[in-house]
ZADO-1210 file (C-alpha; in nm, 4 decimals, padded with zeros to 6 digits):
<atoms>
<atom x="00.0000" y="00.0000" z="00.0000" code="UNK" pos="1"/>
<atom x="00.1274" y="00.3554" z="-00.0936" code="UNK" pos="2"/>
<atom x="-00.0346" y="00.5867" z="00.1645" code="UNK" pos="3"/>
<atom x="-00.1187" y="00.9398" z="00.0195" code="UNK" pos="4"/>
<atom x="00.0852" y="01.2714" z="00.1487" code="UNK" pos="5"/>
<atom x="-00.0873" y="01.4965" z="00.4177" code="UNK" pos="6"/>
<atom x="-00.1315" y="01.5869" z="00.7609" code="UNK" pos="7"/>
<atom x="-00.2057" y="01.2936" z="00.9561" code="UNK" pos="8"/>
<atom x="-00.5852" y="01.3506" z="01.1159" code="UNK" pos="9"/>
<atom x="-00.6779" y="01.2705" z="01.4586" code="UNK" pos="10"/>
<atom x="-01.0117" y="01.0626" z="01.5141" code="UNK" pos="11"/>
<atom x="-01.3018" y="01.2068" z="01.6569" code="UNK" pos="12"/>
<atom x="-01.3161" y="01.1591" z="02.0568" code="UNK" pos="13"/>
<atom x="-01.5723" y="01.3906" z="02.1898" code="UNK" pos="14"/>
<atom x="-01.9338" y="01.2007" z="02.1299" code="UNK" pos="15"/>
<atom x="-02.0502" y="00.9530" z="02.4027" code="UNK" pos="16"/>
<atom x="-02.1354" y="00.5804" z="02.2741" code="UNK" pos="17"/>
<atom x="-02.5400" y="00.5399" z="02.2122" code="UNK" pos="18"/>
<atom x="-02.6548" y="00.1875" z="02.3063" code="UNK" pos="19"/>
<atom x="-02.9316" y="00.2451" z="02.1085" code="UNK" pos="20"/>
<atom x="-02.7214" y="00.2968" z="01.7507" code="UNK" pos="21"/>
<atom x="-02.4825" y="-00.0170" z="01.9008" code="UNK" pos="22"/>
<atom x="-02.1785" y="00.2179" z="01.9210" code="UNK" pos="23"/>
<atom x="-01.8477" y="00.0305" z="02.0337" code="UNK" pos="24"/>
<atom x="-01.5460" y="00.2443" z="01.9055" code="UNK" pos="25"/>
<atom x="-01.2761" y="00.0880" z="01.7668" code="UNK" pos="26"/>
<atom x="-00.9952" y="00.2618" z="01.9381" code="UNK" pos="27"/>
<atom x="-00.7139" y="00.0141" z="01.8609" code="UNK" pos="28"/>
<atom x="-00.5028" y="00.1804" z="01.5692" code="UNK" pos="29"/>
<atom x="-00.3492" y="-00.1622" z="01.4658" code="UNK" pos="30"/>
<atom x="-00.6284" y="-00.3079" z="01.3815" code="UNK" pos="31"/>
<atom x="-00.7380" y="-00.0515" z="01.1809" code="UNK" pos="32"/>
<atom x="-00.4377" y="-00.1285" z="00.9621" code="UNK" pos="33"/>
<atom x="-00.4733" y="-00.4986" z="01.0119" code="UNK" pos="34"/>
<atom x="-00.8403" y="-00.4084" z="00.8646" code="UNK" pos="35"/>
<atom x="-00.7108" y="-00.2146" z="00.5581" code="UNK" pos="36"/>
<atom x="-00.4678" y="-00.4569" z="00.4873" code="UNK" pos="37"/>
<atom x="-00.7653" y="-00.7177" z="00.4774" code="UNK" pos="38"/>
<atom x="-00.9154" y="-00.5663" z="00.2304" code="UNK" pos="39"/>
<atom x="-00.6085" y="-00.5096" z="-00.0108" code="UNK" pos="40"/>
<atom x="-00.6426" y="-00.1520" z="00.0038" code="UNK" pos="41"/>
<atom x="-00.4353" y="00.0495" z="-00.2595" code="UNK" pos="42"/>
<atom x="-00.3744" y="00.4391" z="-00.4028" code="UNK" pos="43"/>
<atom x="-00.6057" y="00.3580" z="-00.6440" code="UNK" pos="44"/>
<atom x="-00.8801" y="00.2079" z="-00.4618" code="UNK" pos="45"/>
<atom x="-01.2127" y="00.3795" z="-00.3629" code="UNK" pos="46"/>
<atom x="-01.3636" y="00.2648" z="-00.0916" code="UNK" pos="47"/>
<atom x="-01.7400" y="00.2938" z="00.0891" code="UNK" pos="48"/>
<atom x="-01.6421" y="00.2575" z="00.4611" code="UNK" pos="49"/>
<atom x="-01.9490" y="00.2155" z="00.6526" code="UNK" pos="50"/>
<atom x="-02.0337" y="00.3843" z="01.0620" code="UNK" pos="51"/>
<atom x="-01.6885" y="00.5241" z="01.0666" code="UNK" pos="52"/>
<atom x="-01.7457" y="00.6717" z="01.4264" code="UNK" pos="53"/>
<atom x="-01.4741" y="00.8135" z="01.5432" code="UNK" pos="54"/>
<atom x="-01.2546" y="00.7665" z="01.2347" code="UNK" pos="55"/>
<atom x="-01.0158" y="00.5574" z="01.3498" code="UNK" pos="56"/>
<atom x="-01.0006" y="00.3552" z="01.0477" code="UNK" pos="57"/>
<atom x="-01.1167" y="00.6340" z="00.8504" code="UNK" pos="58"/>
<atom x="-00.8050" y="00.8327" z="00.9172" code="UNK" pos="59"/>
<atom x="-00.6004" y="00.5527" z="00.7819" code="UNK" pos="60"/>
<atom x="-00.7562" y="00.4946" z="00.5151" code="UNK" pos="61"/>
<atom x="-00.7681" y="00.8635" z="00.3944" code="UNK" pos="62"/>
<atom x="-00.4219" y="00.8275" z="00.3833" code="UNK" pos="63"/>
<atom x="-00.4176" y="00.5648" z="00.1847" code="UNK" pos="64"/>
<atom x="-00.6892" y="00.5007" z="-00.0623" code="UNK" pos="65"/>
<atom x="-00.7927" y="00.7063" z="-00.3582" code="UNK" pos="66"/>
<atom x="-01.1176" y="00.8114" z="-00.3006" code="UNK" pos="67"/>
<atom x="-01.3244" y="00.7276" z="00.0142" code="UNK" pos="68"/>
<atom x="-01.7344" y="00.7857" z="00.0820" code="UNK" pos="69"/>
<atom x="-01.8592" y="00.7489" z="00.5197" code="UNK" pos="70"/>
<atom x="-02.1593" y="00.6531" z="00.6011" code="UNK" pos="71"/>
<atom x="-02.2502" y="00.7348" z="00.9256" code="UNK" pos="72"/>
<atom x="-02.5783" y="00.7262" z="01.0813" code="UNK" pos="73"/>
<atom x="-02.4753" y="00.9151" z="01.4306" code="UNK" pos="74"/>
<atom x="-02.5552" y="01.3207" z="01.3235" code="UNK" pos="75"/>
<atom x="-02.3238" y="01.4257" z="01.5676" code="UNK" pos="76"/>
<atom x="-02.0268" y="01.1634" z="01.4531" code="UNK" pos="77"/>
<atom x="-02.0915" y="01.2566" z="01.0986" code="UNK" pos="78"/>
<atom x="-02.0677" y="01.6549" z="01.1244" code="UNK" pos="79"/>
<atom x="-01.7398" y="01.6039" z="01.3621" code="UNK" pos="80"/>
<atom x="-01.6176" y="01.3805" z="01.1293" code="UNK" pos="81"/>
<atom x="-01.7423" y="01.6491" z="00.8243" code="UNK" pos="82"/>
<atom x="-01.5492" y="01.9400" z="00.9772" code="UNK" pos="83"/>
<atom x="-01.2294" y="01.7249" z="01.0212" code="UNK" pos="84"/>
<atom x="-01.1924" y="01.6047" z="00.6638" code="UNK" pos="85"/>
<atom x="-01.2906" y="01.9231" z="00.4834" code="UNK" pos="86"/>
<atom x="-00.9839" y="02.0114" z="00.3676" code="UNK" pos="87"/>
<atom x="-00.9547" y="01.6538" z="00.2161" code="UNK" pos="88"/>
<atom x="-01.1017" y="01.6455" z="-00.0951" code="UNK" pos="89"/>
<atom x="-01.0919" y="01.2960" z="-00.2060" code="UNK" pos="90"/>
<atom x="-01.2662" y="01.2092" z="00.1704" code="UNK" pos="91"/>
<atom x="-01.6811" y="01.2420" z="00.1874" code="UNK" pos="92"/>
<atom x="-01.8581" y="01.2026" z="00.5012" code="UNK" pos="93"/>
<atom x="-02.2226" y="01.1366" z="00.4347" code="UNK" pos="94"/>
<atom x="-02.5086" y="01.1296" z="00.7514" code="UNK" pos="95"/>
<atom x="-02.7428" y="00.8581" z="00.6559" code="UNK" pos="96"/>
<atom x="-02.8671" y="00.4644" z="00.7018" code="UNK" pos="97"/>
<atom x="-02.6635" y="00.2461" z="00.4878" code="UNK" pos="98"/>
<atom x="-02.9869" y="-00.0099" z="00.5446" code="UNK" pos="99"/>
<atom x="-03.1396" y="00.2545" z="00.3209" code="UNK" pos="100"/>
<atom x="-02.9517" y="00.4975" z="00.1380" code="UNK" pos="101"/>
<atom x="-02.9084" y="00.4444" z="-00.2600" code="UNK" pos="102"/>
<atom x="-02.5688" y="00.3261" z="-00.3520" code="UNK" pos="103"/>
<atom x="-02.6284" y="00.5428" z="-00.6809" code="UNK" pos="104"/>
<atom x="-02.5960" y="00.8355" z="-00.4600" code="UNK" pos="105"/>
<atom x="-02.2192" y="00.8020" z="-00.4334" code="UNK" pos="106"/>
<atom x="-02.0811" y="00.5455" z="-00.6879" code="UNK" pos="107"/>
<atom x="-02.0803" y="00.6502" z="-01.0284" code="UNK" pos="108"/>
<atom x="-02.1658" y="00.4011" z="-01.2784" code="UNK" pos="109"/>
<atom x="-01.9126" y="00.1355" z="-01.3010" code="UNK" pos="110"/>
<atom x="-01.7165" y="00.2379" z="-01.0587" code="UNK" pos="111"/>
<atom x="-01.5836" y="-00.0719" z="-00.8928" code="UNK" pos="112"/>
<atom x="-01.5111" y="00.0240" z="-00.5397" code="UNK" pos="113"/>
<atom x="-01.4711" y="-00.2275" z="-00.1862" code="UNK" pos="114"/>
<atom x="-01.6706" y="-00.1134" z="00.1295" code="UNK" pos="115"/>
<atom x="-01.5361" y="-00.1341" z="00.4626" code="UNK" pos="116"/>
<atom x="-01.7353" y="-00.1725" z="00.7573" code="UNK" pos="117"/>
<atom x="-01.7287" y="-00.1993" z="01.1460" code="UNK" pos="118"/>
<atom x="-02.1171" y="-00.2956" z="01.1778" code="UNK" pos="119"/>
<atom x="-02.3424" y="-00.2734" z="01.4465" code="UNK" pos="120"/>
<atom x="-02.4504" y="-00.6461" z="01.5282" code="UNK" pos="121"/>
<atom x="-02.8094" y="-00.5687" z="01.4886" code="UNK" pos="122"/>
<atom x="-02.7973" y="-00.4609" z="01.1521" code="UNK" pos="123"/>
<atom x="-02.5356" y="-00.7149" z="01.0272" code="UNK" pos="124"/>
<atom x="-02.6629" y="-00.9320" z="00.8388" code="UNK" pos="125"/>
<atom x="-02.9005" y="-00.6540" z="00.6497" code="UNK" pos="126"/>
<atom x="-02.6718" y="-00.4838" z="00.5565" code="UNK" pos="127"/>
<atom x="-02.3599" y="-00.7339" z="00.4459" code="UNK" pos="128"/>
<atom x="-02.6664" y="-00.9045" z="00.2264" code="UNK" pos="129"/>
<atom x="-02.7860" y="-00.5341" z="00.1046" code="UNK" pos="130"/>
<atom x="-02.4736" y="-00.4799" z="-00.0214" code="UNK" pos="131"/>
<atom x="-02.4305" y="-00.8164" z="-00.2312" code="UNK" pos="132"/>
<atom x="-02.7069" y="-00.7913" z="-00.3994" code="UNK" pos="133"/>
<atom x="-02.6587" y="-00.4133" z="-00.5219" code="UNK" pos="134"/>
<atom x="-02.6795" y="-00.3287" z="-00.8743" code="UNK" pos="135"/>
<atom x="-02.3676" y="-00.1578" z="-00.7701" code="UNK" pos="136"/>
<atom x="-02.2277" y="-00.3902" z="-00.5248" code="UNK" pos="137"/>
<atom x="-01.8657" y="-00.3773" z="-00.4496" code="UNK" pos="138"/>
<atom x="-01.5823" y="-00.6206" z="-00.5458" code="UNK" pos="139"/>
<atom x="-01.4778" y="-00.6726" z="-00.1770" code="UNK" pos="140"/>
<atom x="-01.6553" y="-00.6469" z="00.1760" code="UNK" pos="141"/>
<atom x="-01.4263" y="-00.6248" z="00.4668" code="UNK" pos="142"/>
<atom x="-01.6345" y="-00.6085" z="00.7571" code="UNK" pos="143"/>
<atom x="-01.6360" y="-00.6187" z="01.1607" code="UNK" pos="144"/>
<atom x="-01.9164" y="-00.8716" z="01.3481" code="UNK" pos="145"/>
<atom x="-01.9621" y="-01.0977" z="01.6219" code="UNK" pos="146"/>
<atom x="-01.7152" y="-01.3918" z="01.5732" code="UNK" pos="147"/>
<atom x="-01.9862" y="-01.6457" z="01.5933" code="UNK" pos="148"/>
<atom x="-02.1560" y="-01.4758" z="01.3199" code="UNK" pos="149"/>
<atom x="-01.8124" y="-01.4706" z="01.1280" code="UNK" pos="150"/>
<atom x="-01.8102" y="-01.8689" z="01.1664" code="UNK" pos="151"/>
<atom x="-02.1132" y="-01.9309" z="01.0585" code="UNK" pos="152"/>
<atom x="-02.0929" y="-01.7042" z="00.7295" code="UNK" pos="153"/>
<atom x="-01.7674" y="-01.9029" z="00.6513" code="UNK" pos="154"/>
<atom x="-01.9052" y="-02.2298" z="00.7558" code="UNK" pos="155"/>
<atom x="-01.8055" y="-02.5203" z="00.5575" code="UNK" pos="156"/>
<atom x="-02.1109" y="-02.8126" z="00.4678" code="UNK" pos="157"/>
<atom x="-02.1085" y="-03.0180" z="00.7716" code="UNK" pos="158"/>
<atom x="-02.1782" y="-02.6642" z="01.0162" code="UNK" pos="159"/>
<atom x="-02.3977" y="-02.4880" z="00.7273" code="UNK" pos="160"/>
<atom x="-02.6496" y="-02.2829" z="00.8417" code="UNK" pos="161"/>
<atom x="-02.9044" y="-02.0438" z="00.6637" code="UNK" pos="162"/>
<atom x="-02.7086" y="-01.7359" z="00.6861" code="UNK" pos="163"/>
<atom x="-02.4041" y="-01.9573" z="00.5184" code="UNK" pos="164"/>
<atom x="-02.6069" y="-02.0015" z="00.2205" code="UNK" pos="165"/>
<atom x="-02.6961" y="-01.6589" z="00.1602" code="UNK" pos="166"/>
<atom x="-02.4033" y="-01.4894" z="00.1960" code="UNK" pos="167"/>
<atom x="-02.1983" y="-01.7684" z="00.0151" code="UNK" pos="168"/>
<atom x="-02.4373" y="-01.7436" z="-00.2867" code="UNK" pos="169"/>
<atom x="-02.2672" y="-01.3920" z="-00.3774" code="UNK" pos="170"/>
<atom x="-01.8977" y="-01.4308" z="-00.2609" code="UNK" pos="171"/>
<atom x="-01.6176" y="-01.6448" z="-00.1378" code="UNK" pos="172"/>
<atom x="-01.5753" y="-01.6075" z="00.2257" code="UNK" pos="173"/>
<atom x="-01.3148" y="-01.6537" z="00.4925" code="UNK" pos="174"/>
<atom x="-01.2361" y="-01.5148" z="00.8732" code="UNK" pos="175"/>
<atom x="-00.9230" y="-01.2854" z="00.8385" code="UNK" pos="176"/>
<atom x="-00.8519" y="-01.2553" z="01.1802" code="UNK" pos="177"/>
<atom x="-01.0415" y="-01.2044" z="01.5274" code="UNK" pos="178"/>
<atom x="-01.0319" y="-00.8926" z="01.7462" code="UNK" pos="179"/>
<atom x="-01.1099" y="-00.9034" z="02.1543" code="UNK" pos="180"/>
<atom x="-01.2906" y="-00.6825" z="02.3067" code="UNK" pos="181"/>
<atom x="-01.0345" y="-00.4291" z="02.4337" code="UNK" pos="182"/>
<atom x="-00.9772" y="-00.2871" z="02.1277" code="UNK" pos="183"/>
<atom x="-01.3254" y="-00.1137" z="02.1469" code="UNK" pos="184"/>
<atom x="-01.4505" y="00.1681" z="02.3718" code="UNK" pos="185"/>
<atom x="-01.6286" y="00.0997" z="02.5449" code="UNK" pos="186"/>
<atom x="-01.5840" y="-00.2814" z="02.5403" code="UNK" pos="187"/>
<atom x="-01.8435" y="-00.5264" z="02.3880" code="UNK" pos="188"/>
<atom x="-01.9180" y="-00.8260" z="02.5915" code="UNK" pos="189"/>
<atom x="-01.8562" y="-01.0467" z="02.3048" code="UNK" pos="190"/>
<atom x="-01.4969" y="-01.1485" z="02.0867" code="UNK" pos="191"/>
<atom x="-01.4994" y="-00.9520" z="01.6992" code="UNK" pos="192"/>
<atom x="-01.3850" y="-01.0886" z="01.4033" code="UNK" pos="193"/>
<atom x="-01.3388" y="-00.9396" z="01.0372" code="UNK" pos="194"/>
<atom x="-01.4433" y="-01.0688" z="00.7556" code="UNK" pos="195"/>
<atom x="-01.3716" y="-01.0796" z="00.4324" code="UNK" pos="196"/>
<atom x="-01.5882" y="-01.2024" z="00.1177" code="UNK" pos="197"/>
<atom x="-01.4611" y="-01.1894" z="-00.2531" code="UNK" pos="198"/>
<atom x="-01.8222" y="-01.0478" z="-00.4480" code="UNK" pos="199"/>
<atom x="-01.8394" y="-01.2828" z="-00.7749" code="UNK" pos="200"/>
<atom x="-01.9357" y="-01.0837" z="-01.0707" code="UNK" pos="201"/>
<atom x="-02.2782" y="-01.3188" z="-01.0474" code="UNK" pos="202"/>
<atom x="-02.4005" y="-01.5407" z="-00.8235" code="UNK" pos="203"/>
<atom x="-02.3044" y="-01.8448" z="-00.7915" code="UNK" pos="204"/>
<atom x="-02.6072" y="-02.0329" z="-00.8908" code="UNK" pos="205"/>
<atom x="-02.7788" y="-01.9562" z="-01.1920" code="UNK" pos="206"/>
<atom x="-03.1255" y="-01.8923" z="-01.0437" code="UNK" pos="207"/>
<atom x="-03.4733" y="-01.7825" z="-01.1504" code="UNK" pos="208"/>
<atom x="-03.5332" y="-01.6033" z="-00.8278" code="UNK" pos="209"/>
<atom x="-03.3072" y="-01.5344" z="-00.5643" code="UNK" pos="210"/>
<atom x="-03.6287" y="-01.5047" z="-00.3300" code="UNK" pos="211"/>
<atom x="-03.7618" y="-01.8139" z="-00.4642" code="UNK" pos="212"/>
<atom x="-03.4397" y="-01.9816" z="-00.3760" code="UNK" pos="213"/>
<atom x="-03.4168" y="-01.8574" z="-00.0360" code="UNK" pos="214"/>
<atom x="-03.7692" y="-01.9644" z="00.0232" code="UNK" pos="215"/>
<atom x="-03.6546" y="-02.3226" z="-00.0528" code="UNK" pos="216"/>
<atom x="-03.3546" y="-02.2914" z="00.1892" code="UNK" pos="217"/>
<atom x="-03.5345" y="-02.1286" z="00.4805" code="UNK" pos="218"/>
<atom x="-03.7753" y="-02.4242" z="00.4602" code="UNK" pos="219"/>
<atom x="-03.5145" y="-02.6823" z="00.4145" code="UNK" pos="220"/>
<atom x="-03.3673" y="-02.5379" z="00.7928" code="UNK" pos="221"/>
<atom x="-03.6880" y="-02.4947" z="00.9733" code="UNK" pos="222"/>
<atom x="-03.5898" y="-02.8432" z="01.1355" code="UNK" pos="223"/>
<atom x="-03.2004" y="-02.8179" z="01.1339" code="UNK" pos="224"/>
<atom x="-03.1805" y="-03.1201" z="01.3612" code="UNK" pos="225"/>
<atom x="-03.3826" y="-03.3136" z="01.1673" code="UNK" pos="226"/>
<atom x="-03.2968" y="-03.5406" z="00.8151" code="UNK" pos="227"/>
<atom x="-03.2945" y="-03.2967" z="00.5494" code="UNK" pos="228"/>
<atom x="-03.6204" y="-03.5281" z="00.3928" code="UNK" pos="229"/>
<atom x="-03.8400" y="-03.4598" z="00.7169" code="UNK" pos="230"/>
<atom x="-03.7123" y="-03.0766" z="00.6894" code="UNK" pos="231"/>
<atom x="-03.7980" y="-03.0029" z="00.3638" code="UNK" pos="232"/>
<atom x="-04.1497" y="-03.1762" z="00.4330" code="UNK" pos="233"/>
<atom x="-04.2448" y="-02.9898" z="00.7089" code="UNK" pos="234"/>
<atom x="-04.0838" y="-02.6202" z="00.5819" code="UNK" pos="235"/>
<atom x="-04.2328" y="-02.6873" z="00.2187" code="UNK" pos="236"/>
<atom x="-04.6052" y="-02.8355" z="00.3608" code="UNK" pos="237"/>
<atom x="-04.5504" y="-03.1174" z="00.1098" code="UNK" pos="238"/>
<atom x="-04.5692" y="-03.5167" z="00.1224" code="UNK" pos="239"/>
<atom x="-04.2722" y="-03.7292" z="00.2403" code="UNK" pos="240"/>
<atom x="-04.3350" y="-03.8499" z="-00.0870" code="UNK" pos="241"/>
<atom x="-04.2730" y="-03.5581" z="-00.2796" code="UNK" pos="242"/>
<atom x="-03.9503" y="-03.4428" z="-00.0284" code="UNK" pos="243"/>
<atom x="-03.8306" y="-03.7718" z="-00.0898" code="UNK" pos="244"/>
<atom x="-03.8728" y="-03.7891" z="-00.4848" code="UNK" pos="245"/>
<atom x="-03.7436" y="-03.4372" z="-00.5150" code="UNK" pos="246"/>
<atom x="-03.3837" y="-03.4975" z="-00.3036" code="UNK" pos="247"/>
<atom x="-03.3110" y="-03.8445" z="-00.4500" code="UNK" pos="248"/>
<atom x="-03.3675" y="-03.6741" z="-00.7975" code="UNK" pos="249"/>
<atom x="-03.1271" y="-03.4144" z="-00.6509" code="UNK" pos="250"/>
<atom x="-02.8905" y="-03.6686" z="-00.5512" code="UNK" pos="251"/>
<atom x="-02.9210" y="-03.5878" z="-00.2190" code="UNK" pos="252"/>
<atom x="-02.9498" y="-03.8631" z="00.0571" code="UNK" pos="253"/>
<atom x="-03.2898" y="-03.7926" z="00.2462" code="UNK" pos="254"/>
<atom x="-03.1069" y="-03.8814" z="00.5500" code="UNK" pos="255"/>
<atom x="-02.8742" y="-03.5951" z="00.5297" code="UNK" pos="256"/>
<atom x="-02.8970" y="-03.3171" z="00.7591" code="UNK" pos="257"/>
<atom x="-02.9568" y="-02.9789" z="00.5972" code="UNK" pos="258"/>
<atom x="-02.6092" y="-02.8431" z="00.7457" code="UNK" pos="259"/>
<atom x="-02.4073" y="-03.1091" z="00.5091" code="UNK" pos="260"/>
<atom x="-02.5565" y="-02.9549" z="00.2003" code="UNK" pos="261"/>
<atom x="-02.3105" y="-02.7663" z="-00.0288" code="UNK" pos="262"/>
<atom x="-02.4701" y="-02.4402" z="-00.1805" code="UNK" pos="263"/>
<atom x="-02.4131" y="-02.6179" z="-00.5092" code="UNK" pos="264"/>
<atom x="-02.6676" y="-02.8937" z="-00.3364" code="UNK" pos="265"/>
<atom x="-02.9041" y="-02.6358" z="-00.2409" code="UNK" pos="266"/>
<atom x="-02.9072" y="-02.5246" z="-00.6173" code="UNK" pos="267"/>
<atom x="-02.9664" y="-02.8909" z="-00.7329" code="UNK" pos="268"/>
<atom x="-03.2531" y="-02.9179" z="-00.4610" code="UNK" pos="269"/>
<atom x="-03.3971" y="-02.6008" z="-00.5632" code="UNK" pos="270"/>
<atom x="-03.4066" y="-02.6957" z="-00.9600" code="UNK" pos="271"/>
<atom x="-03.6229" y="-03.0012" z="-00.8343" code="UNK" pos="272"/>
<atom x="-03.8234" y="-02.8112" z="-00.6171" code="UNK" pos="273"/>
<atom x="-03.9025" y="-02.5880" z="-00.9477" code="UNK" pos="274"/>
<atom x="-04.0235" y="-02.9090" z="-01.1137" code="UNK" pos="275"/>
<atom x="-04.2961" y="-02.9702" z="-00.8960" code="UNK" pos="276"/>
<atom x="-04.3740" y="-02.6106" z="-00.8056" code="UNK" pos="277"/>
<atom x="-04.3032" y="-02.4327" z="-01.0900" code="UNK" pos="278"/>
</atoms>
């Protein structure tokens, strides 16, 4: 990485944390670097960093990437955060939701770009799956969540769980590296860990409907203990019969639990499903 020339700019320090917004500050500077470096962040990257807070990662990566856009839903955060970046013109701090806000807004047209994030564990999973499936969406999230939340997005078939599936239906994912609590102010109860997941330029399953597909998967864990055969039936309101017919034609072993199931598997299930619910 080739950081960009300039006054080095301190983070923000004088807002309390809101429980209600989730607000744990990342305060530890070497993780903020450990973060960028994640992400493969270059001079010639922009970048969509999302609830910058203080700006401790937002101060490194000013100095490093090309352009940079922050999101921050805190009013008070984002007009500190405005008045200390003004004189930086390739840095824009924008108040607003990133559950809601357009992507258009800020990202031209082809403009590849890789967002950053230290998320709030409420809105997680929104807004990593917003994101993906963005007309717009970016060619590499690097993001902060609960590491039990990291696992299971990176899970492997044998520990698959919904959220597995959907994430891992846009991108390759893996757990760069966890980060305790004391690197936060104040300190969450729980252990961090980033992520990162490589955005494929399309999913990988050629679907019909993502929704449709989802559907199919949410059923197929409504009974996660339970054979994937007896799931299915119960999720999907069908016969044991027709669950049965539909996974051997899958080539999927009715006695399989649904966490064994590759995404690929799901996509096999789901093209049978579409036979006899089309």
């Amino acid at each position: 990485m080739t950081p960009k020339t300039g006054t080095p700019v301190r983070s923000v320090t004088r807002s309390k944390p809101k429980k209600s917004l989730g607000q744990n500050f990342l305060v530890d500077s070497r993780v903020a670097k450990k973060i960028i470096s994640a992400a493969d962040i270059s001079s010639d990257d922009t970048v969509l960093e999302i609830g910058p807070g203080r700006g401790a990662l937002t101060r490194h990566l000013a100095e490093t990437c090309k352009r940079l856009v922050a999101i921050e839903l805190d009013s008070e955060l984002a007009s500190e955060l405005q008045g200390r970046f003004s004189n930086d013109p390739g840095v824009e701090i924008i108040h607003g939701d990133a559950r809601d806000v357009s992507v258009d807004q800020f990202i031209n047209a082809g403009e590849r770009y890789k967002l950053l994030a230290n998320l709030p564990y409420y809105a997680a999973n929104r807004i990593v799956r917003r994101f993906l499936t963005a007309e717009r969406k970016p060619s590499i999230l690097v993001f902060m969540v609960q590491r039990e939340v990291a696992r299971t997005m990176a899970a492997q078939p044998g520990d698959m769980g919904l959220l597995s599936v959907m994430i891992q239906l846009y991108g390759s994912v893996k757990v760069a590296f966890t980060v305790p609590p004391r690197a936060f102010r104040p300190a969450p109860k729980v252990t961090s860990a980033v992520v990162r997941i490589d955005v494929y330029d399309q999913p990988a399953l050629d679907l019909i409907s993502d929704e449709d597909f989802f559907d199919l998967v949410i059923a197929g864990f409504s009974a996660p203990r339970k054979q994937i055969k007896n799931s299915l039936r119960n999720g999907l309101k069908v016969t044991s019969e027709i669950a049965g017919v539909m996974l051997e034609a899958a080539g999927i072993d009715p006695k399989r639990r649904p966490e064994t199931l590759s995404v690929a598997e799901w996509g096999d299930v789901y093209n049978q499903w579409r036979t006899v619910n089309p």
